[in-house]
N, C-alpha and C positions, 0 to 999 in steps of 0.2 A: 869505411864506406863513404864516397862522394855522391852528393845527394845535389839535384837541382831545387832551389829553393822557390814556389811561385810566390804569389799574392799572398796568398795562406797556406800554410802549409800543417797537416797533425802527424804527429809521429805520438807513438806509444807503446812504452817500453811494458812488456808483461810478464806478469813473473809464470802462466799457468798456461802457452800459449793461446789463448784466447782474446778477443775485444771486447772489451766492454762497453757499455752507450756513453757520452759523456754527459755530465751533472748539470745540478741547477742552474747553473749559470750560460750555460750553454743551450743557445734556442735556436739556434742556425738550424737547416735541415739539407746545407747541401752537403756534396758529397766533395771531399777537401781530398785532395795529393797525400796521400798517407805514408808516414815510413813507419815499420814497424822493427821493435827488436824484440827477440826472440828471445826463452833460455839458454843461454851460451851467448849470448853477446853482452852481456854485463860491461867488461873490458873494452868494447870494441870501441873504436872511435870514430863518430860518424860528421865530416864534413861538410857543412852547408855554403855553396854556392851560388853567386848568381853575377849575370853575366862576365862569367870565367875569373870571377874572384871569390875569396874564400874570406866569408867575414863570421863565421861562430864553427864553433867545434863540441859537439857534444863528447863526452869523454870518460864518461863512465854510469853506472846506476847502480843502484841495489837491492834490496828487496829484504828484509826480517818480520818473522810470521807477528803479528798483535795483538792481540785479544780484543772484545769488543764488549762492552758490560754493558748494562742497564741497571737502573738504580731503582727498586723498588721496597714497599713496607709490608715491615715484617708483622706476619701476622695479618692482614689486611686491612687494621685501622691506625689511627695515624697520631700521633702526641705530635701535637703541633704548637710552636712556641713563637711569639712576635715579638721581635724586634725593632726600636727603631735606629736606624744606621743615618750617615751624611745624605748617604743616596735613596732617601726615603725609608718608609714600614717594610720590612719583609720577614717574611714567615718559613720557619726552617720547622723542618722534619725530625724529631730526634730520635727515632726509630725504622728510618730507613736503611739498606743496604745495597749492595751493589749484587748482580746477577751476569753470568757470563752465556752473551745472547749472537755470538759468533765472533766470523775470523777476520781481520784485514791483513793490512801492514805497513808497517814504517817505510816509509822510501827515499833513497838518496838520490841526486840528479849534481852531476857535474858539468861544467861548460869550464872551456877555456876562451877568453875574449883578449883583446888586443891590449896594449900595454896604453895606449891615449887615447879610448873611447871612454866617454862618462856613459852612466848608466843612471837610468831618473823613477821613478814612478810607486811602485808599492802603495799606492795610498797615502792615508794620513797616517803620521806616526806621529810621534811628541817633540824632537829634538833639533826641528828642523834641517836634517839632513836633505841634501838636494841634490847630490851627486855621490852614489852609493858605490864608490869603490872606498876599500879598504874597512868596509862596516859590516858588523854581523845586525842585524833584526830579526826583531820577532813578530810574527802575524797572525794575533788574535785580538776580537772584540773586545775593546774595552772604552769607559768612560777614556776619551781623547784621545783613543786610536782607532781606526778604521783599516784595515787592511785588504791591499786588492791586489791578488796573484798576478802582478803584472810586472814586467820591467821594458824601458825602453831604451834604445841605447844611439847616441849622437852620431852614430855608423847607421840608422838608418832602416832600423825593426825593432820588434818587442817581442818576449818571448811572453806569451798569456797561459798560465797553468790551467790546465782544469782540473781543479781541486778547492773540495770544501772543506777541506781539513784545516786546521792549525797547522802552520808551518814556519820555517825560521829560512832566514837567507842570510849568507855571508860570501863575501869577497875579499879574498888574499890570493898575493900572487900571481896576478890574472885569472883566477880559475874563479869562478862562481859556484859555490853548494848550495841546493836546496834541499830542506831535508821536511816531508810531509809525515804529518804525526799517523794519519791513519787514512790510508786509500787502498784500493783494488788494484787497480794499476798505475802507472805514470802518467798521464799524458800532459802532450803541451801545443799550444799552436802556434808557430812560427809566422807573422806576421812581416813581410816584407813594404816598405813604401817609399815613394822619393820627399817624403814628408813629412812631421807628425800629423799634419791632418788625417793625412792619408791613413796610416798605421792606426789613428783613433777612429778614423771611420771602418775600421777592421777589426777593432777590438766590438764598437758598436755591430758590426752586420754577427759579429759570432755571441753576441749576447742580448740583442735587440734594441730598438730604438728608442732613445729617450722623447717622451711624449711632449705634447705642448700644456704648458702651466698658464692657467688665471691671468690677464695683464695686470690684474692689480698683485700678482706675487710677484711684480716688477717694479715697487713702489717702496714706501717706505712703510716697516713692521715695526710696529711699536709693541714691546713686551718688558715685564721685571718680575720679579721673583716676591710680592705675588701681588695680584688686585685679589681683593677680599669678597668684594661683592659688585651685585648687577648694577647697586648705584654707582659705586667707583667706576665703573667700566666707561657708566656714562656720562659720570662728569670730565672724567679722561676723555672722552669725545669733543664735548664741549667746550674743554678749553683749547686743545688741536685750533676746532673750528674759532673761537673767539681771536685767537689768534693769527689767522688767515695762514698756519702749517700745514701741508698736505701730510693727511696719511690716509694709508691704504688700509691697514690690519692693527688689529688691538686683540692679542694673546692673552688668553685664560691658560695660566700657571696649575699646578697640582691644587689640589685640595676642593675641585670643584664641587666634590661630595663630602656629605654628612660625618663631620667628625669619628675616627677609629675605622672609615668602610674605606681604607687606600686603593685605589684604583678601581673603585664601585663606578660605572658611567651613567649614576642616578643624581642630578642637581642636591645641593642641600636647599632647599626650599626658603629658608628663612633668611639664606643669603643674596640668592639667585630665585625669585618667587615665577617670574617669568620669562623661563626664555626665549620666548620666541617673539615677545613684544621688548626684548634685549637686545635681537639681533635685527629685527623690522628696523629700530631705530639706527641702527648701527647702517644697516643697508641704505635706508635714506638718506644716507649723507657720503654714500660709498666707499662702506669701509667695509671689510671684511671683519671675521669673525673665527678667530682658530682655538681649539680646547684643546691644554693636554688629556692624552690616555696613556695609560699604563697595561704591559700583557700581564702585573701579576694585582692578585686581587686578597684585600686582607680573609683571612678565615670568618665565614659568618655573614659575610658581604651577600646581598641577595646575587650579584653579578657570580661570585665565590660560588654559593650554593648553588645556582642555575649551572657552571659549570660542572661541578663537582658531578652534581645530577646525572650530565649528560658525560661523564667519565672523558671532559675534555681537559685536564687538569694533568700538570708535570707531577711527579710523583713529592716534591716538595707543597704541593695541593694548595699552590697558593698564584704559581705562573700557568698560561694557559699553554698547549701546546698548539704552535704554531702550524708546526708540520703537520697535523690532522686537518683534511678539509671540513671534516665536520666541526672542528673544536673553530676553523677559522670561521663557517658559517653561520653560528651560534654568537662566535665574536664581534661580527659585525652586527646582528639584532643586537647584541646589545649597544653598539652604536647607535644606531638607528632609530631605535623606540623613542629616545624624548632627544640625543645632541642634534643628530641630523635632519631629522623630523622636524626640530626646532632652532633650524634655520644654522648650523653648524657651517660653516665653507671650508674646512682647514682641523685637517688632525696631527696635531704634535705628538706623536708614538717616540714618548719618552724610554730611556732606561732598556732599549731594544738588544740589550747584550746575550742576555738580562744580568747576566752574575757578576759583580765587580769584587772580587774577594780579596783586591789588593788596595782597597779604598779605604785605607784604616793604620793608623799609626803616628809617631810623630816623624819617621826618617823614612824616605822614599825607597823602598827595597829595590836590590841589584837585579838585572833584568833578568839575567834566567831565573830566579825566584818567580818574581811575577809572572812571569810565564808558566812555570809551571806550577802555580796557583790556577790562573787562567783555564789551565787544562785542567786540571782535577775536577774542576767545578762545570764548563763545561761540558765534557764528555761524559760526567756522571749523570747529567739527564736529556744528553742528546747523543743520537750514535755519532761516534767520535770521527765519520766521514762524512759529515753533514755541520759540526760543531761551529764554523765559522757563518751556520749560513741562515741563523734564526730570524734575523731583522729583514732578511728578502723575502721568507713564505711569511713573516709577518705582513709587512708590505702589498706581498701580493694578495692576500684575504682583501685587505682594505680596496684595493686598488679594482677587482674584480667584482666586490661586492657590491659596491658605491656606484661604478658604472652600470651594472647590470639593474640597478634600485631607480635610477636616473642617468640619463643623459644632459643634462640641465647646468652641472656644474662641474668643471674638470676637478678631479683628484688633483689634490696637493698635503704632500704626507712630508712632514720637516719631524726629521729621525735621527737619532747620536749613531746609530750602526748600521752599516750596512753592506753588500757585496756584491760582486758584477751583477747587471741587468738588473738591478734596483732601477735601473734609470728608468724602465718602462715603467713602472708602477704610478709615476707623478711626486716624484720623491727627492727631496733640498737635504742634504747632509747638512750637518750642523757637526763643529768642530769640538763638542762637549764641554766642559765645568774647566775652563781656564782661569788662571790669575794675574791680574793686572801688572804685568812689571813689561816694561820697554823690552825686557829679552825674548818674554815671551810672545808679546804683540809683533817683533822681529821674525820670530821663528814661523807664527802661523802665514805670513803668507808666502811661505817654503812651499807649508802645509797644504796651501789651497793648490798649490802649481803642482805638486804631486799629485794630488786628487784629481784633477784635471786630466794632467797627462798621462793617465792611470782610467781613463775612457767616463768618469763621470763628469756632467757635465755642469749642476746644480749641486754649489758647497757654498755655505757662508760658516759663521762665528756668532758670541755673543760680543757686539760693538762694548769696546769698552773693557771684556775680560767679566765672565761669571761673579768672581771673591773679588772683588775690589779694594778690600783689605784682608786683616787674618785674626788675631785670636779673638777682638771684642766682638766681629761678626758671626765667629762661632760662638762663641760663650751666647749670644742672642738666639742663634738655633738648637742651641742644645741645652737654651735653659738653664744655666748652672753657672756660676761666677769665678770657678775655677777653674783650670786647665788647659794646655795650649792647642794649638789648632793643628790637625792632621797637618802631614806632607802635601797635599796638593791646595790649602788653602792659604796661599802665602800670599795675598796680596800685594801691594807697597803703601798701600792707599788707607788706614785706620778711619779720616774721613774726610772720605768718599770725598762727594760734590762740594763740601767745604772746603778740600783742600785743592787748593790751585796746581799741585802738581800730578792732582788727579784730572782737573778741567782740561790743560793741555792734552796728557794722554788720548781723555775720550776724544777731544777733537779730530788730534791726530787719526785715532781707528776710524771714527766715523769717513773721515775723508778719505780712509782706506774703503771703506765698506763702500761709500758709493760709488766706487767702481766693482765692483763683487757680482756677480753672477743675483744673490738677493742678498738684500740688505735690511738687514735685524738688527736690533737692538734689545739687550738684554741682562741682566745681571741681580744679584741678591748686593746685601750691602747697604747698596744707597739708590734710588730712586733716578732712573735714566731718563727723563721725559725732557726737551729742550729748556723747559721753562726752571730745574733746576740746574743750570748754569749761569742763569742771570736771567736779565730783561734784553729790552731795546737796546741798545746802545754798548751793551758789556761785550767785551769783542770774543767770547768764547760763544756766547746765547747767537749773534748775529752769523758765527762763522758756522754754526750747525744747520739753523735754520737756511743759508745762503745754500749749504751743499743736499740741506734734502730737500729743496726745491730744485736743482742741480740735477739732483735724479730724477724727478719728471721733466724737468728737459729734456732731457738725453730718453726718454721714454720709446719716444716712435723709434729711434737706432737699437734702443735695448732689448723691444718688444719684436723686430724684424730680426734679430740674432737668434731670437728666442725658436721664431720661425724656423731659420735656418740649422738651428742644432737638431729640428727634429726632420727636416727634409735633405738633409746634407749628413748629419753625424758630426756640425760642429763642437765648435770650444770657444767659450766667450772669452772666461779667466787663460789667457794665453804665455806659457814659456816661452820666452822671447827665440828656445829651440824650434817654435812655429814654424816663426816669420822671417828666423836669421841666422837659420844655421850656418851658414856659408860665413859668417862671421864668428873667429874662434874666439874673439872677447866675449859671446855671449853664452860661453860653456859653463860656466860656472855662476852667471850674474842671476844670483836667487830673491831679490830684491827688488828687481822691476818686474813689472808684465805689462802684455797690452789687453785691453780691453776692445774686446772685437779688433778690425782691421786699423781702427782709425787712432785709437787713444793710448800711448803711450803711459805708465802709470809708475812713479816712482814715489814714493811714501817716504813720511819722512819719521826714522824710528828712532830717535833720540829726541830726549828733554833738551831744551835750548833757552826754554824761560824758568821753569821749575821743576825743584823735585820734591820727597814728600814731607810733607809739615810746611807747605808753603815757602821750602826755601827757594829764594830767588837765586838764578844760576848768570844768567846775563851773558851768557853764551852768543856767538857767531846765529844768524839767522841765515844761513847759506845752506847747501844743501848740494856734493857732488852726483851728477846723474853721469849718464853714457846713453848716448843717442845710436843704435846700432848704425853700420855702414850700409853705402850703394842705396841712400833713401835720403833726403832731408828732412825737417820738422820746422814743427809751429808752435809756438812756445801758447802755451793756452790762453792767457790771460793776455797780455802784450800781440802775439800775434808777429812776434818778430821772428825771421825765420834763421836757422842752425842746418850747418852740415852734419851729416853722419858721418860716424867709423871717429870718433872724440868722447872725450869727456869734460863739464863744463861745469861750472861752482856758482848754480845759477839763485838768486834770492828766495828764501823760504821761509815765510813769516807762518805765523799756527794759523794767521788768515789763508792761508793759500797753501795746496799738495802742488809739488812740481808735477803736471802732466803737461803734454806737447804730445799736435796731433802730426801724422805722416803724410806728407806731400801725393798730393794725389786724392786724399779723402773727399769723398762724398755724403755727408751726415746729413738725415732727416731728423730737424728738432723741434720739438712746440717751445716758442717763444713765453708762452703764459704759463706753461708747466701746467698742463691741466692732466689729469688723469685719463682723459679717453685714447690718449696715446698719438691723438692727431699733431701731423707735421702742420705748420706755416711756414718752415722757413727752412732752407736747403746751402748750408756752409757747402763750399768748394774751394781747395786749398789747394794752388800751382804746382807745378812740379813735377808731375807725373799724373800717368794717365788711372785713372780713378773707376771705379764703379760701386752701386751697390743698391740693394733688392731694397725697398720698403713694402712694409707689410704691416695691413689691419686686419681685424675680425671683430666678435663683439666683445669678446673678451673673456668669456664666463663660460658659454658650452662648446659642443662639440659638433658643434654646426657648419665650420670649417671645413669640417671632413668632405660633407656636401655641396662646397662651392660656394658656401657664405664667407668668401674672403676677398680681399684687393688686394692684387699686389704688380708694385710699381719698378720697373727696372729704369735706373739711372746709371748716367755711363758719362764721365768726362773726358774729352780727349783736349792734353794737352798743349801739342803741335798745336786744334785747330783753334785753342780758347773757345770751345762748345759743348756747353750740356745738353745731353740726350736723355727723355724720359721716354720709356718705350710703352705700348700697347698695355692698357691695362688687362687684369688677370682676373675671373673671378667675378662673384655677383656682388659683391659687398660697397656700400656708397664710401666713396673716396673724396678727398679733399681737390676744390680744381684752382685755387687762386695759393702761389707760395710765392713768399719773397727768396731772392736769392742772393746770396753774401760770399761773393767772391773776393777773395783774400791770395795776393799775391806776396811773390818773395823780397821785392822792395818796399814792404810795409802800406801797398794800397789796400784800400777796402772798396768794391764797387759793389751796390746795392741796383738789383734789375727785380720787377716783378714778373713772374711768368702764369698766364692761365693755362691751365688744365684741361683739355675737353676729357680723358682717358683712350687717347690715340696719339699714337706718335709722334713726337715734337721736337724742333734742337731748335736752341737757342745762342748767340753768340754772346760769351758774358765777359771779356775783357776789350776794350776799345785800342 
């Protein structure tokens, strides 16, 4: 069968000739070019075209009947037994079983693709793979994997599954298998574009739009594993502020509640006696304020019993169930009654798998085991065609609740799992319980460029890596003076911020993170806060501090991307497959990205001063990058300018990430790094002709919606050496006085100020 392929296209294979609606993830309501295959076309092969080329070949499917269980207690009361695990208290069932509650089925899907197109996306996985040919994966929820039915491929579409199933994909021999543990039917959308923007803006219009977050979730998050209590929180403020550090947020870790009630969303009073004169202070000095929660809740727990009550409880009677609106509208009272009520701005929806049954051991089990661990567990208490997709209706409880409770504060929900169209909820992926080694801080920003081009648009990390070391930080959580530390807590780092070849790492992440979509900071071990790497003057304490004021510079460009990813279907965290495909060096290059249009970001992931036990290495302080072609650059810091389509062995001290911005850029920056996000000063870099949108609000609600916003179009050209700021936008007061810092390719810098009235203006800035 030859098929023209549009913009989108749904084809779905059935095994019963019938259609079915498509799934959660699926919120689109138009009516898309459909192919359908019937029974008897199992074999057939159906070729997709477009403009009179033939670039995918579907090539086969299949169909085998499933079973569909539910797990419930026998007898109908329940022996209930707590344990505590790495991944916190959880509460198992030892009297439950399984019930057979209907039919699906397993299904295969083949493609045959081209022998030199790379293929990207699936989400986060663990291994840092970035170009999935020749690799089988597996795609379920788990602590440090995230999987998203997607793949995209360097020819210039993606194929986007709809399926909430567990599923595995592998590629040999050009052909693609995907094989879905339990669906109704097949389906998939065939996504055509002349770009990945374009192709992500496709994945977004058939899953919905990623909302606009907080401007201070554009700032810098300070969190660790754990503050104890309401006064730590605010001496933690205190010395932020003594030290003249910006930050935006200060994260409450687990244990917010009263000893033995795990994931109760009731304060322990004697820790936390007030919160709302915790967060009043916290606010006066504009910091936000975010609490973990947990969906399962210990046996006994008034939160526990109020479920239980109300028969919102997973038959292990200790997780809630998501997928019930009622269980999800009970879940948010109990939000609400004393976190949000008491000045809450931010929920950290911890442990959203929820089952990690392969978190346990000292040797890292072989992946189809863990996988099908994964699935045992959860399909046993969720139908096994909805099993990947518990952290989205968790999500969307919060997200629906919280707005409809208030309009006052935007949702912003920072979650370890999750799956397409999370992104409208108000929701920052977090890349889960990592450990500090150079290989792994390598691999995650694979991770994040998969995630990205995989349609979500808000992923960060824990800066630094979760286990910073391994066995003597377990033996401290697990209380005991014996025994070595599971498979995922390998540290390299025993200690921590003692040891110097821990200081460089975190440097290094950090300088990764602030370029990241949001930038966290986080981890157990050893204590993340700037001031444990030194003082004044100690060049790791100056080079942290340097780059999280760095991020509020860069705030007004961050916070106007922010805009655009939700008016556009942008991507901040960008595969250099964006901006340059056209360039086949950058098929494979998993190691840079840009940051928005302007910021080239090349990280630097090797030790070069030390490694751990403060050995000193004394290594080369260089650093090869590749400047994509058909564009020049600007070397960040110097300002000197490079040709594209090379590679250059440019200096990289742990003071300084190699980035270089792109000729042409237009950046709106606050010089002072203040948090309101306001520009004063407007970089312009030769070479090409440049534009780009800046964008304010107030920052907190949802009053944008209504025309409380500014926004300012700038446009360089050039030929004429003139910046164009166009017509303002919008009822929101805008800035009218900016300097401007024009920076040419023979190393001048010309400084012109320009006023503002908000009506159109050009200006001539090179003489």
């Amino acid at each position: 069968m030859r098929t023209e392929a549009g913009f989108i296209t749904r084809v779905v294979c059935t095994p019963d000739e019938s259609i079915k609606d498509p799934g959660m993830a699926i919120v689109s309501r138009r009516e898309y070019d459909t192919v359908v295959c019937s029974p008897g076309m199992e074999g057939e092969e159906v070729d997709f075209h477009k403009d009179g080329g033939l670039f995918l070949s579907q090539i086969g499917y299949s169909f085998t009947v499933r079973e569909i269980f539910k797990y419930l207690i026998e007898g109908g009361k329940a022996k209930i037994v707590t344990r505590k695990t790495i991944d916190g208290e959880r509460s198992f069932v030892e009297n439950a079983s399984t019930v057979k509650t209907g039919d699906a089925y397993t299904g295969v899907l083949r493609f045959k693709i081209a022998e030199d197109e790379a293929i990207y996306g699936l989400g986060q996985q663990e291994n840092g793979t970035y170009n999935y040919r020749g690799v089988k994966e597996y795609l379920y929820q788990n602590n440090m994997k995230i999987p998203m039915p997607v793949f995209l491929s360097s020819r210039g579409y993606a194929v986007f599954f709809d399926a909430d199933c567990l599923m595995t994909y592998e590629e040999q021999g050009n052909e693609i298998t995907v094989t879905f543990d339990a669906v109704n039917q097949i389906s998939y959308y065939l996504i055509q574009g002349k770009d990945f923007d374009t192709i992500v803006r496709g994945i977004r219009e058939l899953t919905g739009t990623a909302v606009m977050l907080p401007r201070w979730a554009f700032g810098y998050i300070q969190s660790r594993e754990r503050y104890k209590s309401q006064e730590e929180i605010l001496k933690i403020k205190e010395e932020f502020k003594k030290r003249n550090i910006p930050v935006s947020c200060l994260v409450l870790d687990w244990k917010s509640w009263e000893e033995g009630k795990w994931g109760n969303k009731i304060m322990d009073k004697e820790r936390f006696p007030n919160l709302k004169e915790m967060t009043d202070r916290l606010h006066e000095d504009d910091i936000a304020f975010m609490i973990s929660i947990w969906p399962n809740m210990n046996k006994g727990c008034e939160n526990n019993l109020e479920m239980m009550e109300a028969g919102g409880l997973l038959a292990n009677l200790s997780t809630y169930d998501a997928f019930d609106p009622k269980a999800r509208e009970l879940y948010w009272k109990q939000c609400e009654r004393e976190l949000f009520s008491g000045g809450t701005d931010a929920w950290w929806c911890d442990s959203t798998e929820p089952f990690t049954p392969d978190w346990n051991g000292l040797v890292k089990r072989e992946e189809e085991e863990r996988y099908e661990l994964a699935k045992e567990n959860l399909t046993r208490y969720f139908d096994a065609r909805n099993a990947n997709t518990y952290a989205l209706a968790h999500a969307k409880g919060i997200y629906e609740h919280q707005t409809a409770a208030s309009r006052k504060k935007r949702v912003v929900n920072l979650t370890r799992s999750g799956s397409p169209s999370i992104q409208q909820y108000g929701v920052i992926l977090w890349s889960g319980d990592i450990m500090a080694t150079w290989e792994v801080f390598r691999n995650q920003i694979t991770e994040g460029l998969s995630m990205c081009m995989s349609g979500i648009p808000y992923w960060t990390l824990d800066i630094g890596a979760f286990f910073a070391g391994s066995t003597e930080g377990f033996r401290r959580f697990s209380n005991v003076t014996e025994g070595e530390a599971p498979w995922f807590w390998h540290g390299l780092f025993e200690g921590g911020v003692k040891d110097k070849g821990y200081q460089e790492l975190y440097t290094r992440w950090l300088q990764l993170g602030t370029f990241l979509p949001v930038m966290r900071s986080h981890g157990t071990d050893t204590f993340r806060e700037p001031w444990n790497f030194g003082e004044q003057g100690d060049k790791y304490y100056d080079t942290i501090v340097e780059y999280i004021n760095l991020r509020y510079q860069m705030l007004p460009y961050t916070y106007s991307l922010a805009h655009k990813v939700e008016k556009e279907g942008y991507t901040i965290m960008r595969s250099l497959m964006f901006d340059f495909a056209a360039d086949k060096a950058v098929k494979n290059i998993a190691d840079e990205f840009m940051y928005g249009p302007s910021y080239l970001v090349c990280p630097v992931t090797d030790a070069m001063e030390y490694g751990p036990e403060n050995k000193a290495l004394g290594l080369s302080q260089t650093w090869n990058v590749y400047l994509p072609s058909k564009t020049g650059w600007y070397h960040q810091k110097t300002k000197e300018f490079y040709l594209g389509g090379a590679t250059y062995e440019v200096e990289a001290p742990v003071t300084w990430q190699p980035v270089f911005i792109r000729a042409g850029s237009v950046i709106p920056i606050s010089s002072r790094g203040g948090k309101d996000g306001v520009a004063d000063t407007i970089e312009v870099y030769e070479g090409a002709d440049g534009r780009f949108t800046y964008y304010m609000d107030n920052g907190m609600d949802y009053s944008y919606e209504e025309g409380e916003y500014a926004l300012i179009p700038m446009e360089y050209d050039d030929r004429d050496k003139t910046l164009s700021l166009g017509a303002k936008e919008g009822n929101y007061s805008y800035p009218n006085q900016f300097t401007v810092k024009y920076y040419s390719r023979d190393g001048r810098m010309i400084t012109k100020e320009l006023t503002y009235e908000g009506l159109a203006c050009t200006m001539i800035i090179s003489e």
